[in-house]
PDB file of N, CA, C, O and CB in Angstrom:
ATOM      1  N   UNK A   1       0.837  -1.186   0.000  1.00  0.00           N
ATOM      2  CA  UNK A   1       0.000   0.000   0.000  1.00  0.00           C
ATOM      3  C   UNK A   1       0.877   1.242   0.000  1.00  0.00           C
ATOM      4  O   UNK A   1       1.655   1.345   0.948  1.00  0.00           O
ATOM      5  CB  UNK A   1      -0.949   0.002   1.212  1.00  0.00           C
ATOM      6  N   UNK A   2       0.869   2.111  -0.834  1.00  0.00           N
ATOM      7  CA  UNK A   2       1.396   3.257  -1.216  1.00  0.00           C
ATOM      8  C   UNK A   2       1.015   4.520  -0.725  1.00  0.00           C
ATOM      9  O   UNK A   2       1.724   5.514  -0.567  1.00  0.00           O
ATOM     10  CB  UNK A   2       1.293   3.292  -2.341  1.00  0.00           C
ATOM     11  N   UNK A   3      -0.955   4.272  -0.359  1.00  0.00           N
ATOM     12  CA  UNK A   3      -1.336   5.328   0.144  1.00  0.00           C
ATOM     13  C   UNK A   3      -0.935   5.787   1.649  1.00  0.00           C
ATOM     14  O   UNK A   3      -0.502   5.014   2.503  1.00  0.00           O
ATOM     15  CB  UNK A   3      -2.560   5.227  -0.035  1.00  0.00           C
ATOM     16  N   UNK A   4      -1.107   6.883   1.792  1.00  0.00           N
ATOM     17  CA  UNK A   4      -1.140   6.980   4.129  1.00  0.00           C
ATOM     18  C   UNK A   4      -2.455   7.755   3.882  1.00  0.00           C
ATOM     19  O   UNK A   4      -2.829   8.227   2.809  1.00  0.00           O
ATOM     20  CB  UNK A   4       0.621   8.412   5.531  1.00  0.00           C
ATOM     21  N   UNK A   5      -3.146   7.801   5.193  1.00  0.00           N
ATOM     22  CA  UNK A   5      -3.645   7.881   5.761  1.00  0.00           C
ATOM     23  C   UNK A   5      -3.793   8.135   7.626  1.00  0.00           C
ATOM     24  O   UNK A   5      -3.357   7.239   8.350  1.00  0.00           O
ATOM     25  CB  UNK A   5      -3.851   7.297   5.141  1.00  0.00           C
ATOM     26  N   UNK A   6      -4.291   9.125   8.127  1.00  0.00           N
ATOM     27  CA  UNK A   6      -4.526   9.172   9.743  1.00  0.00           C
ATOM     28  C   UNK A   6      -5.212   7.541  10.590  1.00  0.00           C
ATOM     29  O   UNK A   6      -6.295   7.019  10.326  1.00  0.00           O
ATOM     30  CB  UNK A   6      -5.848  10.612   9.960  1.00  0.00           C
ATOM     31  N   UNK A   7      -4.634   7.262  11.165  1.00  0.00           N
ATOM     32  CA  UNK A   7      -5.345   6.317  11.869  1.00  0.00           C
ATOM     33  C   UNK A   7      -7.021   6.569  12.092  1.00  0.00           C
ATOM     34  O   UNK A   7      -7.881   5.760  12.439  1.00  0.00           O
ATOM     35  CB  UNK A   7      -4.617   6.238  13.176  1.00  0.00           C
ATOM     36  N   UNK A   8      -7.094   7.518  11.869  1.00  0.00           N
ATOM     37  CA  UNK A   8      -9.013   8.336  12.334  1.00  0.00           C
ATOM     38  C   UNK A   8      -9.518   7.602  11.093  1.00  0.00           C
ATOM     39  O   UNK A   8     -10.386   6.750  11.284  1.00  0.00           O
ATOM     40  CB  UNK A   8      -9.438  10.722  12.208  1.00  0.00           C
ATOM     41  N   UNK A   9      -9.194   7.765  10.151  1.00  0.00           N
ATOM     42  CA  UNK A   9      -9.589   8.065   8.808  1.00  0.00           C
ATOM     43  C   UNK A   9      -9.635   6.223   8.247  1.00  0.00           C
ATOM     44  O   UNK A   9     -10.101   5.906   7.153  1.00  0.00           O
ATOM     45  CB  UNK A   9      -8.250   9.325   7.918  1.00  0.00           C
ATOM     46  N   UNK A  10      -9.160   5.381   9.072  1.00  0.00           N
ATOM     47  CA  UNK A  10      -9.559   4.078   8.673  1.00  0.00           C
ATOM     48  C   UNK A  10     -11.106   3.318   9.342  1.00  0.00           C
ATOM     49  O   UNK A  10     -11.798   3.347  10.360  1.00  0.00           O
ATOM     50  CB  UNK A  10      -8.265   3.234   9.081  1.00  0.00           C
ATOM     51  N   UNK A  11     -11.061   2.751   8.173  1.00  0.00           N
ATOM     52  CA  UNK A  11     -12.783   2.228   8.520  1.00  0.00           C
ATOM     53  C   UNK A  11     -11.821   0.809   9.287  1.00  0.00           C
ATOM     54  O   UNK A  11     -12.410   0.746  10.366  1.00  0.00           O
ATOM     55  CB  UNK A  11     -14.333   1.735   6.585  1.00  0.00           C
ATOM     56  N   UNK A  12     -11.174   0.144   9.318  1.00  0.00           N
ATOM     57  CA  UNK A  12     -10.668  -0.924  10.081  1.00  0.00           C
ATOM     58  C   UNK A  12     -10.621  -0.713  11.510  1.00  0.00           C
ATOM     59  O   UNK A  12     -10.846  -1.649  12.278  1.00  0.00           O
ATOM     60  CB  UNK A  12      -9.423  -1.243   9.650  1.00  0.00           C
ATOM     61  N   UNK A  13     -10.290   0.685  12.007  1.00  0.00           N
ATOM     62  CA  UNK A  13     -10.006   1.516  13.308  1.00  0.00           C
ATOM     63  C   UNK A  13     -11.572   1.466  13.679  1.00  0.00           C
ATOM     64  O   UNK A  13     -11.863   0.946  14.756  1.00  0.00           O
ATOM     65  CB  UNK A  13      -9.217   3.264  13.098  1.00  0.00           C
ATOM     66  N   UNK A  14     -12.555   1.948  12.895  1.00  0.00           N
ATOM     67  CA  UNK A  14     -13.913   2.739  13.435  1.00  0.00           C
ATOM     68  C   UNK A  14     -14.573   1.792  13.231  1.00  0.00           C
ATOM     69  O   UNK A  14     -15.765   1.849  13.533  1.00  0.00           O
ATOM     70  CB  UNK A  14     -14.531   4.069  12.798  1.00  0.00           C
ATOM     71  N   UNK A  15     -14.017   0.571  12.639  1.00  0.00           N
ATOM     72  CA  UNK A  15     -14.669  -0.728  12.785  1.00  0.00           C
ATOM     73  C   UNK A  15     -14.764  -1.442  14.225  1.00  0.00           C
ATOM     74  O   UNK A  15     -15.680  -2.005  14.824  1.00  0.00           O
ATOM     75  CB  UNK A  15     -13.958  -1.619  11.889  1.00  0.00           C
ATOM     76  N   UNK A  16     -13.469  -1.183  14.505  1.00  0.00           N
ATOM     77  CA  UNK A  16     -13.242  -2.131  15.683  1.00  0.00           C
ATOM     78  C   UNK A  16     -13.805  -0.954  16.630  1.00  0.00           C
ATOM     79  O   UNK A  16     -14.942  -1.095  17.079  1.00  0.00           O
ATOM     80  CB  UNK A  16     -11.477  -2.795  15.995  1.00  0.00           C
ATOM     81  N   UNK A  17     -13.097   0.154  16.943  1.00  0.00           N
ATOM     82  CA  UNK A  17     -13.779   0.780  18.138  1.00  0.00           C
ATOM     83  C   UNK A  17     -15.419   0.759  18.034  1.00  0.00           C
ATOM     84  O   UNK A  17     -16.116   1.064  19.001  1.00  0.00           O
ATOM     85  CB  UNK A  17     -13.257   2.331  18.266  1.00  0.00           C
ATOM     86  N   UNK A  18     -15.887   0.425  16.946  1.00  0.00           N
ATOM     87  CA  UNK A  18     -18.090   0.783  17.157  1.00  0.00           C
ATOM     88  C   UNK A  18     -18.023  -1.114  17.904  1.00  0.00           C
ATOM     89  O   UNK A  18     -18.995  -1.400  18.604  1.00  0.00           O
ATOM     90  CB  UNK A  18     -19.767   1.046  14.452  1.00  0.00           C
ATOM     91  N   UNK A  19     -17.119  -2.047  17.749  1.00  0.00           N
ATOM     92  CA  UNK A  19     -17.505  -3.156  17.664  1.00  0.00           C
ATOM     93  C   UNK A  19     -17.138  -3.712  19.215  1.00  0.00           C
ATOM     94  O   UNK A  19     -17.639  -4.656  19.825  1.00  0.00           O
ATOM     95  CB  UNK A  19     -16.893  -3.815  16.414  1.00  0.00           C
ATOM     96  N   UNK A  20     -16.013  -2.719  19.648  1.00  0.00           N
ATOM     97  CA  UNK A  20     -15.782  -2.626  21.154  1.00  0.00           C
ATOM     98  C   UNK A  20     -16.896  -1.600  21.935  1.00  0.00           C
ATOM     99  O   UNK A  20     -17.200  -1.808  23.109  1.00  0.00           O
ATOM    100  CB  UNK A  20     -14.191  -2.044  21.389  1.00  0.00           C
ATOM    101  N   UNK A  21     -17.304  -0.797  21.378  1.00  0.00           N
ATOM    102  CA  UNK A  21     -18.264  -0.047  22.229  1.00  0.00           C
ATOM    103  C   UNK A  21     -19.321  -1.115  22.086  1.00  0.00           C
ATOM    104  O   UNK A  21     -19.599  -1.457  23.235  1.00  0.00           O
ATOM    105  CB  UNK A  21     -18.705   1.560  21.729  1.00  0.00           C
ATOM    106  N   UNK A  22     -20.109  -1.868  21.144  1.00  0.00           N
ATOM    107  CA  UNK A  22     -20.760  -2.580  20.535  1.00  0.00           C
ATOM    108  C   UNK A  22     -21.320  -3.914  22.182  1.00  0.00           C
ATOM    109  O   UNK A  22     -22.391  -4.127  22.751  1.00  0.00           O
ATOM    110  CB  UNK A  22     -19.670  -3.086  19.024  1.00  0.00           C
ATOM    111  N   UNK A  23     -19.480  -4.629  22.394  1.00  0.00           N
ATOM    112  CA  UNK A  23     -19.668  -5.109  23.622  1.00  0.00           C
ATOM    113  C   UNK A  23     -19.827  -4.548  24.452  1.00  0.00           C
ATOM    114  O   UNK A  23     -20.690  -4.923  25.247  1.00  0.00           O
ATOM    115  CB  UNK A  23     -19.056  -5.662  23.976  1.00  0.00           C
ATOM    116  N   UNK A  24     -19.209  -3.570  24.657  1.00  0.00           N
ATOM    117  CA  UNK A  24     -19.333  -3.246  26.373  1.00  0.00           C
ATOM    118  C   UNK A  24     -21.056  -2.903  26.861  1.00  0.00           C
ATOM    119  O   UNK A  24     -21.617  -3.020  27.950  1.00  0.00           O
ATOM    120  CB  UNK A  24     -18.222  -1.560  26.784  1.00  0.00           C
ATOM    121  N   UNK A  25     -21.630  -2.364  25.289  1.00  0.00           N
ATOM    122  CA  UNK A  25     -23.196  -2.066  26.106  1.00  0.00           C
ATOM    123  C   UNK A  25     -24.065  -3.794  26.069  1.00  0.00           C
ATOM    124  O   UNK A  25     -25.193  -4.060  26.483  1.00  0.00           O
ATOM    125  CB  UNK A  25     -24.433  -0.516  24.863  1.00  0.00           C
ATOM    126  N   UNK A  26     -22.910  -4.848  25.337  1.00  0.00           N
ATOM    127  CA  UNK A  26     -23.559  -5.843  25.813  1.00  0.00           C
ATOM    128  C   UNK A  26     -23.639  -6.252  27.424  1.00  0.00           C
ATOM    129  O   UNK A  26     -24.489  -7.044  27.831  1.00  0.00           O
ATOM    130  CB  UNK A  26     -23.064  -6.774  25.104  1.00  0.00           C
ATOM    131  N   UNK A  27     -22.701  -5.652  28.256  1.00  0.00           N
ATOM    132  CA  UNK A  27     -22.267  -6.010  29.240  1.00  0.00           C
ATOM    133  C   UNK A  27     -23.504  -5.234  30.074  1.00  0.00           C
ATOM    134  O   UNK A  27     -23.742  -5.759  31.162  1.00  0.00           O
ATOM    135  CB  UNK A  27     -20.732  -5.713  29.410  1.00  0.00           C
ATOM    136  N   UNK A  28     -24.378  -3.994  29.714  1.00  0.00           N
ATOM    137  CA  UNK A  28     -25.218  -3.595  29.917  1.00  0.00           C
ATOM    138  C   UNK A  28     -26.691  -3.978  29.687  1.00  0.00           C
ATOM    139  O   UNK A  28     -27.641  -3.203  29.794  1.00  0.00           O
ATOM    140  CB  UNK A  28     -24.891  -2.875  29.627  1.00  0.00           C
ATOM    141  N   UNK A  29     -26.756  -5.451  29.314  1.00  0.00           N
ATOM    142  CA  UNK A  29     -27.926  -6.049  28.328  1.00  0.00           C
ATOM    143  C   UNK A  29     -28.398  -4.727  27.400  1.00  0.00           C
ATOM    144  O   UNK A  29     -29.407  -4.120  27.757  1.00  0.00           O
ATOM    145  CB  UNK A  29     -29.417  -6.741  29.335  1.00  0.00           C
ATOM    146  N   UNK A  30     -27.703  -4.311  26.275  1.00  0.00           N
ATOM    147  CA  UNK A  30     -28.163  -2.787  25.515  1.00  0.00           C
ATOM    148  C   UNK A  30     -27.509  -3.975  24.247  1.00  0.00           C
ATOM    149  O   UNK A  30     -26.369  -4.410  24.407  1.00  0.00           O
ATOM    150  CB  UNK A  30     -27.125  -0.649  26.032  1.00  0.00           C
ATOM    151  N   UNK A  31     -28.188  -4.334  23.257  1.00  0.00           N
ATOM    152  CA  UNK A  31     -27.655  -5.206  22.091  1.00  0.00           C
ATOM    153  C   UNK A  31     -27.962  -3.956  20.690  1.00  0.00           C
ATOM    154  O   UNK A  31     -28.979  -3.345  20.363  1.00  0.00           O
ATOM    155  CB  UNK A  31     -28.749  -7.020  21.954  1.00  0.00           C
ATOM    156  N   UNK A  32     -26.736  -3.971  20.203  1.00  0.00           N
ATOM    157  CA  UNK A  32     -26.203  -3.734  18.756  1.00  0.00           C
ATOM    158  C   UNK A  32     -26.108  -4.429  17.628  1.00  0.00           C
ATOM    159  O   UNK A  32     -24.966  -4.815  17.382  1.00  0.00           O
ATOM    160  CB  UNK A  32     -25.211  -3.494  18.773  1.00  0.00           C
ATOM    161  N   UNK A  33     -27.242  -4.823  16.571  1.00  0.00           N
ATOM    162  CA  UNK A  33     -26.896  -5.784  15.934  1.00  0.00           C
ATOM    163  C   UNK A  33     -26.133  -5.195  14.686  1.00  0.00           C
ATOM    164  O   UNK A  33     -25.811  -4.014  14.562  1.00  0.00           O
ATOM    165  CB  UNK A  33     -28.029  -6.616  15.702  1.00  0.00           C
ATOM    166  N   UNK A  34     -25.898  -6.200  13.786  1.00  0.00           N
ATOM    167  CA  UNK A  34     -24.653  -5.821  12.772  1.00  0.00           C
ATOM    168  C   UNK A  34     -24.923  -4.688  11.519  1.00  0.00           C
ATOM    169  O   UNK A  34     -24.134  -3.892  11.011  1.00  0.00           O
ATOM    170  CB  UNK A  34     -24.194  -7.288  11.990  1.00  0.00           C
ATOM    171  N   UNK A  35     -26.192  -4.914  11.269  1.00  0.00           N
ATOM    172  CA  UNK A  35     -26.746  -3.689  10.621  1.00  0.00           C
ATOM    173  C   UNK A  35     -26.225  -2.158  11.289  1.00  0.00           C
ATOM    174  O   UNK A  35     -25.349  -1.451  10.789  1.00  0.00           O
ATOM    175  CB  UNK A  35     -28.396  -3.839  10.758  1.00  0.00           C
ATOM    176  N   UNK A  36     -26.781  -1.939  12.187  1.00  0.00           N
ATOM    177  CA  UNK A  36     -26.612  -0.908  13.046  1.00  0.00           C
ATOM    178  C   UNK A  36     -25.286  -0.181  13.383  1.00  0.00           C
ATOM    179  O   UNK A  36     -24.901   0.988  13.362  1.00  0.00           O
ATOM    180  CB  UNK A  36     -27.072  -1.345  14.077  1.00  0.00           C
ATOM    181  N   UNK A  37     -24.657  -1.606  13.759  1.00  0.00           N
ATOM    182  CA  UNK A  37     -23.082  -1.336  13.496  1.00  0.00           C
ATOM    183  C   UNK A  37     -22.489  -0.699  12.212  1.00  0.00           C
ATOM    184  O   UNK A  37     -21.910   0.377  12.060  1.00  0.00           O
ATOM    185  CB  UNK A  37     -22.404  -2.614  13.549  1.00  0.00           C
ATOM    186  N   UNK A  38     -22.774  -1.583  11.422  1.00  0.00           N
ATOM    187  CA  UNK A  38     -22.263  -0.547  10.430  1.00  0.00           C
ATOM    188  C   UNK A  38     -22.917   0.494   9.718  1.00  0.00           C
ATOM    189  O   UNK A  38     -22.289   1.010   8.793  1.00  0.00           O
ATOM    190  CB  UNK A  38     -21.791  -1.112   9.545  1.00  0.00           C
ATOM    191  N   UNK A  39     -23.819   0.814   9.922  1.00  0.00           N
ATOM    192  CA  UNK A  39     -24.644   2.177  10.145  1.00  0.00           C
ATOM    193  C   UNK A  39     -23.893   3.148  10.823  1.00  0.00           C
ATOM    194  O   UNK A  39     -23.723   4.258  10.318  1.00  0.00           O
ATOM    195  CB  UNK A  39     -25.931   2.002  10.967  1.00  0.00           C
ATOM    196  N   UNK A  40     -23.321   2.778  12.167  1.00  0.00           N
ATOM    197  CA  UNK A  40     -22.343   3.714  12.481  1.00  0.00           C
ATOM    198  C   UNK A  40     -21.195   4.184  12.309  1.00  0.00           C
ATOM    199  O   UNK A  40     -20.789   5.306  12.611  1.00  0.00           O
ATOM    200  CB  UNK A  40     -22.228   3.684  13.110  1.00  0.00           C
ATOM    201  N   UNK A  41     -20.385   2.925  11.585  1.00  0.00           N
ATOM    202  CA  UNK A  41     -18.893   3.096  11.036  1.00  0.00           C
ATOM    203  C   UNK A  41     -19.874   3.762   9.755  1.00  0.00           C
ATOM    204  O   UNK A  41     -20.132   4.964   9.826  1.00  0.00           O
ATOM    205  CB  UNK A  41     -17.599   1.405  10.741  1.00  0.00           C
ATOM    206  N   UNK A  42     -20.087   3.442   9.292  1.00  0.00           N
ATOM    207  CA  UNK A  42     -20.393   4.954   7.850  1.00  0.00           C
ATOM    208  C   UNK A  42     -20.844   6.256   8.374  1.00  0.00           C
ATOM    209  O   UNK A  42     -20.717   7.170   7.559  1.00  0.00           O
ATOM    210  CB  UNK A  42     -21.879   4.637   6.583  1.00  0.00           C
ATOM    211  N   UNK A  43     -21.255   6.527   9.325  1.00  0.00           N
ATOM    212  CA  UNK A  43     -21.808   7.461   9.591  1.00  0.00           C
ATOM    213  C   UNK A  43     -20.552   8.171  10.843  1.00  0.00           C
ATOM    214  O   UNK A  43     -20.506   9.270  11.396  1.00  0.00           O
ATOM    215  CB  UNK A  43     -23.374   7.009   9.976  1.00  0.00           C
ATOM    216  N   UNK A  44     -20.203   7.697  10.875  1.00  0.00           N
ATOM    217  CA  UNK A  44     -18.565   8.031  11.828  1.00  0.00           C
ATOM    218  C   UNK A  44     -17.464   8.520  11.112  1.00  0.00           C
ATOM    219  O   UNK A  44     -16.581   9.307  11.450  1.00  0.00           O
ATOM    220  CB  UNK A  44     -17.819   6.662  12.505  1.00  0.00           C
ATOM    221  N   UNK A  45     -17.796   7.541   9.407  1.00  0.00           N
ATOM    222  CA  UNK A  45     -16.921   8.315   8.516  1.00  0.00           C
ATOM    223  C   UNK A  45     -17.204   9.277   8.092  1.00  0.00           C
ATOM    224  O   UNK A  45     -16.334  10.148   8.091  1.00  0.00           O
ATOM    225  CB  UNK A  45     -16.580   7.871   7.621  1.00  0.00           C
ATOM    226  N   UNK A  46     -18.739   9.641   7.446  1.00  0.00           N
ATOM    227  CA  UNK A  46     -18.937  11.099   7.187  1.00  0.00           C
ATOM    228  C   UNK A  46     -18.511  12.058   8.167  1.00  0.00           C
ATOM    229  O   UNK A  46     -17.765  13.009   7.930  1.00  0.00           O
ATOM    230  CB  UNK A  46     -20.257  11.359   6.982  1.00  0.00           C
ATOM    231  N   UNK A  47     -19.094  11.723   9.446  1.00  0.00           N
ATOM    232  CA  UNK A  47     -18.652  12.812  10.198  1.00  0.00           C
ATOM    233  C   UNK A  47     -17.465  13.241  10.500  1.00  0.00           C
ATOM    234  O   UNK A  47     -17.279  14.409  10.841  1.00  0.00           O
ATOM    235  CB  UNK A  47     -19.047  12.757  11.104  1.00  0.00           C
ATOM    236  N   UNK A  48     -16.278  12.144  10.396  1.00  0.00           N
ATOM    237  CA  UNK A  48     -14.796  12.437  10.498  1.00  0.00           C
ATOM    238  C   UNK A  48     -14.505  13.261   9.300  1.00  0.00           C
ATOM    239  O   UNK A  48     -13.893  14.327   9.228  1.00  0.00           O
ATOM    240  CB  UNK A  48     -13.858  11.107  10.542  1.00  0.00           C
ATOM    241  N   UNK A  49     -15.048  12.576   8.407  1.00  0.00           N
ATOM    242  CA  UNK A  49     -14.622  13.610   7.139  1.00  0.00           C
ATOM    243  C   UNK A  49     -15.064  15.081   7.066  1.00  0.00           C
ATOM    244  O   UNK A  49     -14.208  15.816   6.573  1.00  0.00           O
ATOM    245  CB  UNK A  49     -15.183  13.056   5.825  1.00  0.00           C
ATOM    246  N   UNK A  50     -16.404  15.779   7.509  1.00  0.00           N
ATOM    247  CA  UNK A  50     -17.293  16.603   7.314  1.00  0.00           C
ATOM    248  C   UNK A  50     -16.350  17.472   8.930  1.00  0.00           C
ATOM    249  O   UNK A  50     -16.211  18.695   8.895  1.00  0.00           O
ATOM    250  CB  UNK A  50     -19.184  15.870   7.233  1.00  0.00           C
ATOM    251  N   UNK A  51     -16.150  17.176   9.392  1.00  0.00           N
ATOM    252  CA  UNK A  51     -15.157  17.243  10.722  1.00  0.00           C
ATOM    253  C   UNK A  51     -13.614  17.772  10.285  1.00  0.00           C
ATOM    254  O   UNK A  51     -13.042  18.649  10.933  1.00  0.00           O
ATOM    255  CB  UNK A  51     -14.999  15.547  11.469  1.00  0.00           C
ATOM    256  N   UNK A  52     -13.344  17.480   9.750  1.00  0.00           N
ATOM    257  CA  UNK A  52     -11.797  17.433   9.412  1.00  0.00           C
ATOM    258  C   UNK A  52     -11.915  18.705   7.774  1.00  0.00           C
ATOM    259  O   UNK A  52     -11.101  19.598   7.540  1.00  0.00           O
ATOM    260  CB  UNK A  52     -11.150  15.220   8.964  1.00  0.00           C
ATOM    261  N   UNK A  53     -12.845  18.446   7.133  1.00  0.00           N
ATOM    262  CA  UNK A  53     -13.169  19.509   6.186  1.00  0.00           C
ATOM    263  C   UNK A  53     -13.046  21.166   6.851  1.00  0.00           C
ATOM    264  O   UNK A  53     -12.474  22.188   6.472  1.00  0.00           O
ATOM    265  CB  UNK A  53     -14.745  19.160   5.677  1.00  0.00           C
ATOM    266  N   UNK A  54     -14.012  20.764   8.182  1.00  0.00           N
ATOM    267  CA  UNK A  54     -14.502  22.530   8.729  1.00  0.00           C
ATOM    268  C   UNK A  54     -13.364  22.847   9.330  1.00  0.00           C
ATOM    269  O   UNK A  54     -13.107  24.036   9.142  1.00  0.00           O
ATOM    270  CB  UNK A  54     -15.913  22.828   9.978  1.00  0.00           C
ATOM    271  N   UNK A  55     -12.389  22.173  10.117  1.00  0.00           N
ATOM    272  CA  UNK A  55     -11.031  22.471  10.902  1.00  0.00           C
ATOM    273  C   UNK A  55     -10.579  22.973   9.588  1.00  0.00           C
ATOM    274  O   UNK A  55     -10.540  24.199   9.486  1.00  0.00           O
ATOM    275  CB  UNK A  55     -10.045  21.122  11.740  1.00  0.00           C
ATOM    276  N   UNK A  56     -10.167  22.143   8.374  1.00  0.00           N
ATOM    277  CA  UNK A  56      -9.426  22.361   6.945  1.00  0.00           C
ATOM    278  C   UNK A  56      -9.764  23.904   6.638  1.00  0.00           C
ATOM    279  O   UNK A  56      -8.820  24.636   6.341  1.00  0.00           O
ATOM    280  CB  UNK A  56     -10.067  21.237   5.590  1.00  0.00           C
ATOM    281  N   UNK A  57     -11.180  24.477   6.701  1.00  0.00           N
ATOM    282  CA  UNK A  57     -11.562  25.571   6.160  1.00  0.00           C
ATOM    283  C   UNK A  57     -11.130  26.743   6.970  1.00  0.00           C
ATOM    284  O   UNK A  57     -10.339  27.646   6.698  1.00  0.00           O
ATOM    285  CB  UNK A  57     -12.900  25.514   5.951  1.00  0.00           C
ATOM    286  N   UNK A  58     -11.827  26.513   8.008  1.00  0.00           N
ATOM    287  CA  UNK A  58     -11.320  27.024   9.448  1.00  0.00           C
ATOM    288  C   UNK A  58      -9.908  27.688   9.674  1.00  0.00           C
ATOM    289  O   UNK A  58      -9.752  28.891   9.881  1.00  0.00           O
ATOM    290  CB  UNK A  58     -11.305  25.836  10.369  1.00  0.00           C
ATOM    291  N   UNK A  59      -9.010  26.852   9.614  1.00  0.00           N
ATOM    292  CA  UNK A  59      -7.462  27.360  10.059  1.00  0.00           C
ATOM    293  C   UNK A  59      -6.886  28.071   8.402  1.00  0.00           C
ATOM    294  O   UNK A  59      -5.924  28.837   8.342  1.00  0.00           O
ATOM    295  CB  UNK A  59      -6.219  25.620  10.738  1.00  0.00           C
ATOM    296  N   UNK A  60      -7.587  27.685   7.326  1.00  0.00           N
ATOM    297  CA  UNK A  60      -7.240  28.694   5.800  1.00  0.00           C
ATOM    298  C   UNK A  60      -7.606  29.707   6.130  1.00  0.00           C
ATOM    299  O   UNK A  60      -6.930  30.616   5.649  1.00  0.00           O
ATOM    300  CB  UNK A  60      -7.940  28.461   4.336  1.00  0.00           C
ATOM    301  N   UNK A  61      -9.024  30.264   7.252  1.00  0.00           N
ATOM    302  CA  UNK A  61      -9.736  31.195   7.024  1.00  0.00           C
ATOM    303  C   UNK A  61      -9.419  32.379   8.191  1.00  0.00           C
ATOM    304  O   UNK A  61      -9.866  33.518   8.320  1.00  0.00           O
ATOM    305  CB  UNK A  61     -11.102  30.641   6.925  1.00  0.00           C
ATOM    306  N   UNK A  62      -8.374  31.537   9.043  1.00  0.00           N
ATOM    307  CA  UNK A  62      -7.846  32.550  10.040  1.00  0.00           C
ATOM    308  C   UNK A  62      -6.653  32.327   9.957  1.00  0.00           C
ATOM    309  O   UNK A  62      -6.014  32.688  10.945  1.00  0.00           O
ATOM    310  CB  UNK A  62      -8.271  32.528  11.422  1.00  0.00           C
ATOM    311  N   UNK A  63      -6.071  31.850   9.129  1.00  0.00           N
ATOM    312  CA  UNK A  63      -4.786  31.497   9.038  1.00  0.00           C
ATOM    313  C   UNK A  63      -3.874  33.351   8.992  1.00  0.00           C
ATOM    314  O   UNK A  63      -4.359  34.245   8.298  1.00  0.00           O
ATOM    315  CB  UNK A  63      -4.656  30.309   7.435  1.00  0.00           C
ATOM    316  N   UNK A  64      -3.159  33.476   9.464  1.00  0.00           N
ATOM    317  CA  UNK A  64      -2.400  35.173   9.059  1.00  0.00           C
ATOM    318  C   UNK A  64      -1.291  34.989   8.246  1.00  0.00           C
ATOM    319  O   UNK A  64      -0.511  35.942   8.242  1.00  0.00           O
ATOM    320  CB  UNK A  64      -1.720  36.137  10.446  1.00  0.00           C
ATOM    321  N   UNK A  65      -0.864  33.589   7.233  1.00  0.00           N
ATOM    322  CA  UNK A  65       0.363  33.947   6.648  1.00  0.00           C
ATOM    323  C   UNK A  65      -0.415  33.455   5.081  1.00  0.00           C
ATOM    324  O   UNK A  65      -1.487  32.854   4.998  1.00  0.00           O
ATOM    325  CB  UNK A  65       1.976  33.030   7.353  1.00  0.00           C
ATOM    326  N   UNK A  66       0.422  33.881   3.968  1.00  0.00           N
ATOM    327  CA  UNK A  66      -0.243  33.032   2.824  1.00  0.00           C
ATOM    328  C   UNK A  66       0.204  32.193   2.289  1.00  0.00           C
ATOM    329  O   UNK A  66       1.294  31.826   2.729  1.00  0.00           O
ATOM    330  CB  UNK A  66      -0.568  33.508   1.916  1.00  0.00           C
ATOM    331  N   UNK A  67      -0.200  31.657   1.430  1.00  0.00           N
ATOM    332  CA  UNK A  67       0.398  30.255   1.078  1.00  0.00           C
ATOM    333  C   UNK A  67       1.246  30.483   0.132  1.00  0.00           C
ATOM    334  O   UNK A  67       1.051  31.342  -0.728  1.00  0.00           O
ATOM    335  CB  UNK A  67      -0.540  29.180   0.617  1.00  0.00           C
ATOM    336  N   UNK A  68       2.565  29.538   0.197  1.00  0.00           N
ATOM    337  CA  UNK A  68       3.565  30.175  -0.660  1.00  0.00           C
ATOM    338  C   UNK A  68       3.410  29.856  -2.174  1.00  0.00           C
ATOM    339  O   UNK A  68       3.068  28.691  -2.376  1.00  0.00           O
ATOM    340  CB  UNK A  68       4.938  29.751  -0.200  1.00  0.00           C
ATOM    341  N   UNK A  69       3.553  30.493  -3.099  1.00  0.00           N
ATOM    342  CA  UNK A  69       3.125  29.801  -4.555  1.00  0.00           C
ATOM    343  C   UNK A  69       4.640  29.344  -5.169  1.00  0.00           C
ATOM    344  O   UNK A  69       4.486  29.177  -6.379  1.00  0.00           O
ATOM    345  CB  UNK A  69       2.203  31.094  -5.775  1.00  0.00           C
ATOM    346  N   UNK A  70       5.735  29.138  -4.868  1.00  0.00           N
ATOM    347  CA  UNK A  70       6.952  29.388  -5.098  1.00  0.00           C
ATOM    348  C   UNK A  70       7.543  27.979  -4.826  1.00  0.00           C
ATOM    349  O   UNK A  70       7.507  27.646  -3.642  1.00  0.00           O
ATOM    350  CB  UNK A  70       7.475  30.564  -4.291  1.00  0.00           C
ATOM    351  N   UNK A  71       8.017  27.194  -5.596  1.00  0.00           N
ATOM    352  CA  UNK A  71       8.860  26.022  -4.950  1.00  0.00           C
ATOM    353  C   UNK A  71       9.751  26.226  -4.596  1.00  0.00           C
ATOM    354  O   UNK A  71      10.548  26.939  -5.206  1.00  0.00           O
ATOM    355  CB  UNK A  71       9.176  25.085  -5.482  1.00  0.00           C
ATOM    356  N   UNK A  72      10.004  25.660  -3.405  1.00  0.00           N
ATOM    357  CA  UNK A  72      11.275  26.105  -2.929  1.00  0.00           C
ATOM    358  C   UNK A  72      11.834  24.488  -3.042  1.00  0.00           C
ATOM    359  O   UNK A  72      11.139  23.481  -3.178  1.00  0.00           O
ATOM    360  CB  UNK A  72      11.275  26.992  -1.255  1.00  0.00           C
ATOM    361  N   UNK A  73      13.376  24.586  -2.937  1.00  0.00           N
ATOM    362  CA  UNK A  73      14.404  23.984  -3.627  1.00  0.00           C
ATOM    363  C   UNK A  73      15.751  23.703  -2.378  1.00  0.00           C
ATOM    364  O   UNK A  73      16.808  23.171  -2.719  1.00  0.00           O
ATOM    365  CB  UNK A  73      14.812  25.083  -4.998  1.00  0.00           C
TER     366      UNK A  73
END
C-alpha cells in the first residue's frame, strides 16, 4: 500500500472501536446488531470527514500567513 492515511480516517479503526463499544453495552444487556453497526462506522466516517473539512476551512480562514506559490528547492 502506497497510500497513508490518519489512523481516524480508517474504517478498520472505526470498525473495531463501534464493535468494542458494541460489547461493552452488551455487558449492559443494551444489544447492537450488525446492521446498526455498520450504520455507524459509515456514519462516523462522514462525520470524520465533514469534521476534518470545517477544521481544513477554518485554520485557511484565520490562518495570518499566505500560502507560498513558489517552490522552494
Amino acid at each position: 500500500m502506497d497510500d497513508e492515511k490518519v489512523w481516524y480516517q480508517s474504517r478498520s479503526v472505526i470498525g473495531s472501536a463501534v464493535t468494542i463499544l458494541a460489547l461493552i453495552c452488551g455487558l449492559f444487556n443494551l444489544t447492537v446488531d450488525a446492521q446498526a453497526q455498520g450504520d455507524i462506522v459509515n456514519l462516523t466516517v462522514v462525520v470524520v470527514g465533514v469534521v476534518g473539512s470545517a477544521i481544513s476551512i477554518w485554520g485557511r480562514v484565520t490562518a495570518t500567513k499566505t500560502i507560498a506559490t513558489k517552490v522552494i528547492k
